[in-house]
Structure formats: structure tokens, C-alpha cells
C-alpha positions in Angstrom: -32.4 -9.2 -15.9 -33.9 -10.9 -19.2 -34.4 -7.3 -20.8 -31.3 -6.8 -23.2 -29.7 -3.3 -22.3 -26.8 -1.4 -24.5 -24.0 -0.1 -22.0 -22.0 2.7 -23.3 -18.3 2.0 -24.3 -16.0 3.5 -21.8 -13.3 2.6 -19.6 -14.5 4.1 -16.4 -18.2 4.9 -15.0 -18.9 7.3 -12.2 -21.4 6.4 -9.4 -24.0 8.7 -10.8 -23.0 7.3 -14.5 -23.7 3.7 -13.1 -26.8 4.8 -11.2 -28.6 6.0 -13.9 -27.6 2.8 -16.6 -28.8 0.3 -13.7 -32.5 3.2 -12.8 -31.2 2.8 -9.6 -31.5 6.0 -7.3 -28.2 7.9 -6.7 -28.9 9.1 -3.4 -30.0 5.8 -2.1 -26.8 4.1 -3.4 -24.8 6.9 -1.3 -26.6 6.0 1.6 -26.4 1.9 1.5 -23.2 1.5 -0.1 -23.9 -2.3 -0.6 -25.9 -1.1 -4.1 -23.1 -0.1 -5.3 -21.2 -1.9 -7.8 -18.0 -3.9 -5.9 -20.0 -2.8 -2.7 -18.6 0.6 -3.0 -15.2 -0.1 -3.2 -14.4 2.2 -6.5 -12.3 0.4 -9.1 -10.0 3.8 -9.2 -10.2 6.9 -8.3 -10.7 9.7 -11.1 -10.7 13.5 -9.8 -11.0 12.3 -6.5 -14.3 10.8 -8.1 -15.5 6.6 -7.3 -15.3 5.0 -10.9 -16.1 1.3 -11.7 -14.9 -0.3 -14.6 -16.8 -1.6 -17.9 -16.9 -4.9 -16.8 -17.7 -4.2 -12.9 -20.4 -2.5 -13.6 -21.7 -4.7 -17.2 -21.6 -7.6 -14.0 -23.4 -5.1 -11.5 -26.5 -4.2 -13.5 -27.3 -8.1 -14.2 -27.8 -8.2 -10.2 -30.9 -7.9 -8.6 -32.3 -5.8 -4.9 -32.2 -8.8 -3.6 -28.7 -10.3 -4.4 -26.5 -7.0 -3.9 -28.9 -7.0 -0.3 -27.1 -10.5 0.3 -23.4 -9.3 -0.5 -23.8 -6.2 1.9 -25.4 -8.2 5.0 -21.8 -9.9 4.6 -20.5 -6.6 6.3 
């Protein structure tokens, strides 16, 4: 992405959190867990809640459709 973006300063994100920094739809990431950031493996677990660190998702938002479809056809 060449658009600069300004990512909130917290320690975890939730899916939905992530979702909505990246304008990528929430129910589609449910549905094809390759969108979502570390493929939807959650970097801990808040509440029984999927949260991704600063840096996972700061790394995540940077990648396009087309590379996070690459990392999930490696299923």
C-alpha cells in the first residue's frame, strides 16, 4: 500500500478491530480465514476473543488480496 495509514497504539486488536483498520469485510474474513492476519491463527486469546498483535497486524494491512490469497492456497 503506498497510502500512509495511522494504526492505533494498542497491544492487542480483535478481528473486527483489524477488519475495519485494513476496510476489509468482517464476515468475509470469518469465512476465508486466509484474510486474516497470521492466517487466522490469533496471536492470544482475550475473553475467549482472536487478538493479533501491533506488529502482526501493522505487517498484515501492508498485504494485498492477492498475496494473503497466496499464503492461504499453502493450506
Amino acid at each position: 500500500m503506498s497510502e500512509s495509514f495511522i494504526l492505533p497504539k494498542k497491544r492487542y486488536f480483535t478481528l473486527r478491530e483489524a477488519c475495519d483498520l485494513k476496510g476489509l469485510n468482517y464476515k468475509s474474513s470469518c469465512n476465508r480465514t486466509f484474510l486474516q492476519p497470521n492466517g487466522g491463527t490469533p496471536d492470544a486469546l482475550v475473553g475467549g476473543r482472536k487478538v493479533f498483535k501491533y506488529e502482526t497486524i501493522f505487517s498484515w494491512i501492508e498485504l494485498g488480496d492477492d498475496q494473503l490469497s497466496m499464503k492461504g492456497s499453502s493450506k
